[in-house]
C-alpha positions as CSV (number, residue, x, y, z in Angstrom):
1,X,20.2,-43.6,23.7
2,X,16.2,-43.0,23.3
3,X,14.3,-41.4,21.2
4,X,12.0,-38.9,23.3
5,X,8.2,-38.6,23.2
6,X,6.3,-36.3,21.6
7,X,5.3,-35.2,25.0
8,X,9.4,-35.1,26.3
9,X,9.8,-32.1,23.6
10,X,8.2,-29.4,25.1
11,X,6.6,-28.0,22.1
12,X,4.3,-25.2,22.5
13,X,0.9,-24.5,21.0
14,X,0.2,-21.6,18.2
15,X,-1.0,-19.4,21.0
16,X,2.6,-19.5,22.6
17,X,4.4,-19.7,19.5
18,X,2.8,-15.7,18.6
19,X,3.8,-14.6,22.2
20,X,8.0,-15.3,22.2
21,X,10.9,-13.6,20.7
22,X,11.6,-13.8,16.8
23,X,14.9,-13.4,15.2
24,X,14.5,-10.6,13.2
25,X,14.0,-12.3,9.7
26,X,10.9,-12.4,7.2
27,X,10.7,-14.7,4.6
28,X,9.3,-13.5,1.0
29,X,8.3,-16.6,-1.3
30,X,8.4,-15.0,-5.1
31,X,6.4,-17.0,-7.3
32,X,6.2,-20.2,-5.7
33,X,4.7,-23.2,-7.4
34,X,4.8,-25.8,-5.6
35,X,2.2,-26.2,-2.3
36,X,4.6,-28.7,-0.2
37,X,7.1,-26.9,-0.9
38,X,5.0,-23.8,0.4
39,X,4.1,-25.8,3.6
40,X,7.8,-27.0,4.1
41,X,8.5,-23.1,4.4
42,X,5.9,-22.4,7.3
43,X,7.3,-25.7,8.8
44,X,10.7,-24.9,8.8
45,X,10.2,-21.3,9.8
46,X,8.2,-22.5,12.5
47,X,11.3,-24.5,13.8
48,X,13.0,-21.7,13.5
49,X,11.1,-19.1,14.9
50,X,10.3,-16.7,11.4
51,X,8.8,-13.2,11.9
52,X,6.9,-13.7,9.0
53,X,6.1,-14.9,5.6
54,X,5.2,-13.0,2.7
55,X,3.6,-15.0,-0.1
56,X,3.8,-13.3,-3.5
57,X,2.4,-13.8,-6.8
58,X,1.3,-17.1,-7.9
59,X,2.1,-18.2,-4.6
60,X,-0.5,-20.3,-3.1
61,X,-1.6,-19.3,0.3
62,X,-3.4,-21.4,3.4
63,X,-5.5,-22.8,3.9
64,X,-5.3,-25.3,1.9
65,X,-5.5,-29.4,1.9
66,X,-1.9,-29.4,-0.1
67,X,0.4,-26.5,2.0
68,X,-1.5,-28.0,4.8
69,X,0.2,-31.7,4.6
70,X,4.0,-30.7,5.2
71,X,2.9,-27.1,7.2
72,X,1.4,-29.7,10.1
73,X,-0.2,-26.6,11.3
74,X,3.1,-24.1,11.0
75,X,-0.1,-21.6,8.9
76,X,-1.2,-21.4,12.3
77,X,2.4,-20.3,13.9
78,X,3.8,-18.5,11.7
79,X,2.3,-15.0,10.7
80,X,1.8,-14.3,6.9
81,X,0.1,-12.3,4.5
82,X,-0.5,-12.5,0.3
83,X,1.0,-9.3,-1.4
84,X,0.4,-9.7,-5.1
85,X,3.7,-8.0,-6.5
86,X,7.1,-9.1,-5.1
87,X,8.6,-5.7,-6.5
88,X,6.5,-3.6,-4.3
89,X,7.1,-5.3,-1.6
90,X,10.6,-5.6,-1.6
91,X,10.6,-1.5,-2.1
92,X,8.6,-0.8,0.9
93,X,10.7,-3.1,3.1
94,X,13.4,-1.4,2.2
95,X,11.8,2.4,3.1
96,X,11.2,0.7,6.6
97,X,14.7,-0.3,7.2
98,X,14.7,-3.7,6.1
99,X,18.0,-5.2,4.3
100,X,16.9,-7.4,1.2
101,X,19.0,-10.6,0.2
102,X,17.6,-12.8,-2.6
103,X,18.9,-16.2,-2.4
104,X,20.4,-16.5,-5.9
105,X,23.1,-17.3,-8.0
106,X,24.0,-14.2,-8.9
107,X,27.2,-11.9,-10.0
108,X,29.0,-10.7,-7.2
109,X,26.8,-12.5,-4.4
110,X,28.1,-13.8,-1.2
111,X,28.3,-17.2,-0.1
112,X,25.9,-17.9,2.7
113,X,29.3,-18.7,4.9
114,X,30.4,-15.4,4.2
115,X,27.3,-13.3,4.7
116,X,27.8,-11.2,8.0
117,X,24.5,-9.9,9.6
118,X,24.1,-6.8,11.8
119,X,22.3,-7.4,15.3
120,X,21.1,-4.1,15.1
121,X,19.4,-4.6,11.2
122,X,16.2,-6.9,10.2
123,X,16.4,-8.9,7.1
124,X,13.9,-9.9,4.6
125,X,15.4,-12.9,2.3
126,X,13.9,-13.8,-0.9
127,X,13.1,-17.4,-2.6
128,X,12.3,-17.8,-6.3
129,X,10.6,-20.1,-8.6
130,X,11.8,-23.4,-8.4
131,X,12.6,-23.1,-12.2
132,X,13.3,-19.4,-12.8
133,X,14.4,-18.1,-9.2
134,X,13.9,-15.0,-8.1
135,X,13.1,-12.1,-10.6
136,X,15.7,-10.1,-12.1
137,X,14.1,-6.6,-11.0
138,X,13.8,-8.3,-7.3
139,X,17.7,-9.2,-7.8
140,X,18.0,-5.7,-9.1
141,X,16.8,-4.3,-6.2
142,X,18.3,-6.3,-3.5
143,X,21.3,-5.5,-1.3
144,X,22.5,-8.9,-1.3
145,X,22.5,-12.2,-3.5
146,X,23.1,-14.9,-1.1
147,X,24.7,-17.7,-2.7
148,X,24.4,-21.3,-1.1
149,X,27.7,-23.2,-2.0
150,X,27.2,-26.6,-3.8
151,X,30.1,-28.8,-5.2
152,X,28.1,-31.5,-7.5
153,X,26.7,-31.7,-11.1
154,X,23.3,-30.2,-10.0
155,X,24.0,-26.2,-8.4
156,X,20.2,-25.9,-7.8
157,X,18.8,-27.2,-4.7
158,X,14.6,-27.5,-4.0
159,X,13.1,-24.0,-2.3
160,X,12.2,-26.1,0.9
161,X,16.4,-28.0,1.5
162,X,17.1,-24.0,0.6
163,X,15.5,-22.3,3.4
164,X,16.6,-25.1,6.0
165,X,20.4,-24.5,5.1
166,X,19.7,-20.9,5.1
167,X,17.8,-20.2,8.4
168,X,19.8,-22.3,10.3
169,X,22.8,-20.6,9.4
170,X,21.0,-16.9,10.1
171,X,19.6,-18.2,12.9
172,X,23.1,-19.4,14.5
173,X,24.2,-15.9,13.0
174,X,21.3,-13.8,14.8
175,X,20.9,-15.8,17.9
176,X,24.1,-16.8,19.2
């Protein structure tokens, strides 16, 4: 074995990147402190091809020197746009269709393993706070809590390991 080149990986540029299929999945950030952790986000959603990102509240958006360091240039890719209340947003997604999950511990959620998706539905998924999650009247108003299982001493995991384990299982779930 051999690790490959970066110029074995076939990457494509930003330009590219606007022009190909998305699974049908956007990505609301509620009140996000952290600005790696907001650039881990646009990476990862990068790597897995993201509609979009909606950055809500205190939510720090690009560009900027910190999001920029772990994004490596994902604020490019990735299409995203500041809406300042998380509550609205969530209510006019879901008068255009859109099926809300909130990615929470939460009575009567679903663990992530368990969560079905409909090929013929788009999703909008919602991260919280890294210390107070999302809000209860975004819970309130979700269809789903997605629950990710965890078996230590902890049960809370950073926002940015969060989104990996859960767009990589909706992204086997949509795409394959």
């Amino acid at each position: 074995m051999r690790k490959l080149k970066n110029s074995e990986l076939n990457r494509i540029d930003a330009a590219a990147f606007k022009q190909i299929s998305k699974i049908p999945l956007i990505v609301i950030l509620d009140n996000i402190r952290s600005l790696n952790n907001i650039g881990s986000v646009f990476r990862t959603s990068d790597a897995f091809v993201i509609e979009k990102i909606y950055l809500c509240g205190i939510t720090a958006q690009p560009p900027h020197k910190e999001i920029h360091k772990t994004a490596l240039g994902a604020t490019e890719s990735v299409d995203w746009e500041y809406k300042e209340d998380t509550v609205s947003l969530v209510s006019d997604l879901k008068k255009s269709g859109f099926i809300i999950a909130s990615i929470e511990q939460a009575e009567n959620s679903t663990m992530l393993q368990n969560f079905e998706v409909d090929s013929n539905k788009k999703y909008a998924i919602v991260f919280g706070n890294e210390v107070k999650g999302v809000q209860q009247e975004v819970v309130s108003n979700s269809d789903y809590c997605i629950e990710i299982p965890q078996f230590g001493t902890k049960h809370s995991l950073n926002i940015s390991v969060s989104c990996g384990v859960v767009f990589w299982d909706l992204f086997k779930k949509m795409r394959f």
